[in-house]
C-alpha positions in Angstrom: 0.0 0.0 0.0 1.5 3.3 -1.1 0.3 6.7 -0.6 1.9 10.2 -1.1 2.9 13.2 1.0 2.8 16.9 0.5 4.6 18.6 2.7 4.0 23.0 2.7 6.5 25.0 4.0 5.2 28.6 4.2 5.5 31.4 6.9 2.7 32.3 9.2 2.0 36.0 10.1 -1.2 37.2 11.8 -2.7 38.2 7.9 -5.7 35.5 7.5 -6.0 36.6 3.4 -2.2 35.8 2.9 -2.0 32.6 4.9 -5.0 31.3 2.4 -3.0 32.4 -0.6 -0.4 30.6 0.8 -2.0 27.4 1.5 -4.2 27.4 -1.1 -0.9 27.1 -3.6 0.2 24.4 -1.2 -2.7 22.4 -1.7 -3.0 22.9 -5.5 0.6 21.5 -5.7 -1.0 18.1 -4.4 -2.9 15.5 -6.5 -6.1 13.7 -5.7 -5.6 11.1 -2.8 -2.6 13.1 -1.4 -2.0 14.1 2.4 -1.0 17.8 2.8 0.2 19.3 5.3 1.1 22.9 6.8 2.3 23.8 10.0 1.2 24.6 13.0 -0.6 28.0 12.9 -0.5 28.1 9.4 -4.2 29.5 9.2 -4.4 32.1 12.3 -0.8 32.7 12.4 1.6 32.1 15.3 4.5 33.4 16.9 6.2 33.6 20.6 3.9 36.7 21.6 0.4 35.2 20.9 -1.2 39.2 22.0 -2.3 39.5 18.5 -5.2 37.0 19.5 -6.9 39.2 21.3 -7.5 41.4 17.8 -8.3 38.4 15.7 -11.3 38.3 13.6 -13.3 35.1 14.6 -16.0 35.9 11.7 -12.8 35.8 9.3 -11.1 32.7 10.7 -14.2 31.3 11.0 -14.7 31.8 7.1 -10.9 30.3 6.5 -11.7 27.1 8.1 -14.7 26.5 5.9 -12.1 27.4 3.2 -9.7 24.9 4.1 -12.5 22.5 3.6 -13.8 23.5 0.5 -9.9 23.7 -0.9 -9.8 19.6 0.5 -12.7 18.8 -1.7 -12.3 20.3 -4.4 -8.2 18.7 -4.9 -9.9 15.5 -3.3 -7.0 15.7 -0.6 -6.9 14.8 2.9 -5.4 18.2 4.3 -3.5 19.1 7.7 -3.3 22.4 9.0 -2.6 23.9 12.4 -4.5 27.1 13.4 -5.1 28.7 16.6 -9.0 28.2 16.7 -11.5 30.1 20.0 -13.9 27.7 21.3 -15.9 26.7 24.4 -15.0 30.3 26.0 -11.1 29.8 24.8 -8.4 29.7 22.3 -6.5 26.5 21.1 -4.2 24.9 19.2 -5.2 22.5 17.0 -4.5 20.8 14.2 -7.1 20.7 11.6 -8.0 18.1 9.4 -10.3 18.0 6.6 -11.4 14.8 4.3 -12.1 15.1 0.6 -15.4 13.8 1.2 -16.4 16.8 3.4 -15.5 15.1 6.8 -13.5 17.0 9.5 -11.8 16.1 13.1 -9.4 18.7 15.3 -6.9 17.6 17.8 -5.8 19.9 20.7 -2.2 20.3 22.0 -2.2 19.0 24.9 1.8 20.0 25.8 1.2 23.6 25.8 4.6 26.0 25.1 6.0 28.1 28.0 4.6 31.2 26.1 0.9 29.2 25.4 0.4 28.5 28.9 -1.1 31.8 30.1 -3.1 32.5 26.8 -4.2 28.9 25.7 -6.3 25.8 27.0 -4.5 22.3 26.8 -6.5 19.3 25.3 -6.5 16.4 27.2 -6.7 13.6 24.8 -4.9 11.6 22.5 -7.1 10.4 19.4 -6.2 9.0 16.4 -7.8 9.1 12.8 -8.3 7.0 10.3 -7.5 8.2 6.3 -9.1 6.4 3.5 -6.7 6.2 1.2 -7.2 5.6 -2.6 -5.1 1.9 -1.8 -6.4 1.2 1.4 -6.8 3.0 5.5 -4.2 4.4 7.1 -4.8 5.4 11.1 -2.4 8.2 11.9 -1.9 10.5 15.3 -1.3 13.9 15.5 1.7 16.2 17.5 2.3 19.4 17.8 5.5 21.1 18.0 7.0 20.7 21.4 4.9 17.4 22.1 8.7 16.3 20.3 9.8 16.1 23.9 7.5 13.7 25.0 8.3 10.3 23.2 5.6 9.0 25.9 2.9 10.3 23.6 4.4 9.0 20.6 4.9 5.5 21.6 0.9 5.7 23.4 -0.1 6.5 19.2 2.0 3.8 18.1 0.3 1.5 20.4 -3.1 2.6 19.7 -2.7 1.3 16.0 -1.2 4.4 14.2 1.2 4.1 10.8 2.2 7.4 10.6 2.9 10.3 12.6 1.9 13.6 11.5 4.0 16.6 12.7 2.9 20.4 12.7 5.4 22.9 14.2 6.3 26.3 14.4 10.1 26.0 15.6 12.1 29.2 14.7 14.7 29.8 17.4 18.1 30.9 17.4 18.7 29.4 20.2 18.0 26.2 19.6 20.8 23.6 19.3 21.8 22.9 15.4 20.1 19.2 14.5 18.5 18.7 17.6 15.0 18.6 16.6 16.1 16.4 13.2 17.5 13.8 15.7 14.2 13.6 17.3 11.9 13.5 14.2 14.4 10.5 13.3 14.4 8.9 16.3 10.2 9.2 17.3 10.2 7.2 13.9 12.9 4.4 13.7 11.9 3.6 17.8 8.2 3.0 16.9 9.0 1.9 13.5 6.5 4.2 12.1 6.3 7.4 8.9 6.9 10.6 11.0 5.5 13.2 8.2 6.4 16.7 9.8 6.4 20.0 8.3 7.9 23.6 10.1 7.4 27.4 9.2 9.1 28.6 6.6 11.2 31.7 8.4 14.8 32.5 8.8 15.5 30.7 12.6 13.7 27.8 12.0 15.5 24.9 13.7 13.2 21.6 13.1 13.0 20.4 9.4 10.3 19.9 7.1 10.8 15.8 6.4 9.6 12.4 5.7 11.2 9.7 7.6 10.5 6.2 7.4 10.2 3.4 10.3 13.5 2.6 9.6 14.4 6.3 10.5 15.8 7.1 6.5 14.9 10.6 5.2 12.8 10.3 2.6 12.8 13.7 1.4 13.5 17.1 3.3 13.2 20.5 2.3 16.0 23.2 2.6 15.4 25.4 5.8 14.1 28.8 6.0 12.5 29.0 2.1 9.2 28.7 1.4 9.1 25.1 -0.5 6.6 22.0 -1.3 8.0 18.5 -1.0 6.0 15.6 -2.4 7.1 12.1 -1.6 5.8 8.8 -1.8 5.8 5.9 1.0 5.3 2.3 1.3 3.2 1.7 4.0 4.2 -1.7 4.4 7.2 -0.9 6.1 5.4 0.0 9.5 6.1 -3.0 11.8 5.3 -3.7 15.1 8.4 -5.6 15.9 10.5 -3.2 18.3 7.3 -2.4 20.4 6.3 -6.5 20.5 9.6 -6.8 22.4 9.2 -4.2 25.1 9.3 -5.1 28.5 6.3 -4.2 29.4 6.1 -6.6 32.9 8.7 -4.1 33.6 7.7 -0.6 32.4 4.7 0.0 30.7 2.8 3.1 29.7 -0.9 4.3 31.5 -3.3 6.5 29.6 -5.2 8.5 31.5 -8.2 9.6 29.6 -10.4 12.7 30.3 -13.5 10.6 31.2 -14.0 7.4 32.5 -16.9 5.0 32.1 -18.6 6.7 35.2 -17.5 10.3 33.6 -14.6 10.5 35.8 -10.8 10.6 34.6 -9.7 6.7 34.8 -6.5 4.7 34.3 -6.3 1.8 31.8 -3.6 0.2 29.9 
């Protein structure tokens, strides 16, 4: 089973109108069937000092969202974009997903940033989703840029029956140690033996690539930093295995989700 990956580098500023026109080439770069992605913030904008949410237009980002979905039907794509989004009384950040058939689903962060923490709610959940392919289904889980850190996450997805990863950031730092984020793109791939598709902002101090890695943690394809750039590549899905994870100790160290509600609607542990 084979599928292919577009991957849209492009900067995100606070202008709604220019982060369409920005996707909107993106997406028309893809072919029917593809998965697209853009990074985190990509539709609202994003950037350390998130003050600029308090001028937002919800009526406008409102109208981009229903964009994005009309852009996924009519290129028949299954299409990944992060966007701060207001809702139950708060902002977000999400990742947005939107089927070709008209379908949509949203994951929250749920690892807030230092500078998200006083403006933001966290989600609390860890779903997955399931694409239907033009060849077949692929489940895949959803991270958000610093949820990098937490391989915990990573390796609950990979349990849960994902094949790929799909990785929205907004990493632009100078500070930030040279290859450091690379390493763990390659590594949250090769130690679950599964596709880590990610894709970063397009700006000057960006320090996390834009890639494809495969279970066996090869780049696949990787676009040069700080440019605004599409990357298309295509994957065998066959080479997701479960054979690092069957071996895990897990008598000895084992992971516990904790999800939001439990069967009496109270938080509950289960494994």
């Amino acid at each position: 089973m084979r599928t292919s990956v577009v991957i849209g580098q492009v900067p995100t500023g606070w202008d709604l109108a220019r982060n369409l026109t920005g996707i909107a080439r993106v997406v028309a770069a893809a072919r029917p069937g593809d998965i697209v992605l853009l990074p985190e913030g990509a539709l609202s904008g994003y950037a350390p000092d998130l003050s600029p949410l308090a001028h937002l237009d919800l009526d406008a980002l409102e109208r981009g969202v229903s964009r994005l979905a009309a852009l996924a039907r009519e290129h028949a794509v299954h299409l990944f974009c992060g966007s701060l989004l207001h809702d139950d009384g708060a902002w977000w950040n999400t990742a947005l997903y939107f089927a070709p058939d008209g379908g949509r689903w949203t994951y929250r962060k749920i690892n807030l940033a230092m500078n998200e923490r006083d403006v933001l709610r966290a989600g609390d959940e860890l779903p997955t989703l399931t694409l239907a392919l033009p060849e077949g289904r692929l489940e895949v889980g959803v991270q958000l840029c610093r949820e990098i850190r937490y391989p915990e996450q990573w390796q609950y997805l990979a349990r849960a029956g994902v094949g790929a990863f799909v990785f929205l950031t907004n990493a632009a730092s100078p500070e930030a140690p040279a290859g450091l984020w690379r390493s763990h793109l390659v590594s949250r791939a090769a130690e679950n033996q599964r596709f880590v598709f990610a894709v970063n902002v397009a700006d000057p101090a960006q320090h996390c690539p834009s890639i494809v890695v495969s279970p066996r943690g090869k780049v696949l394809g990787e676009l040069a930093p700080g440019r605004v750039g599409t990357l298309r590549v295509t994957v065998d899905l066959t080479q997701v295995s479960d054979w690092s994870i069957g071996q895990q100790r897990r008598d000895v160290v084992d992971l516990v989700h904790r999800p939001p509600y439990g069967p009496n609607g109270r938080g509950s542990a289960h494994r």
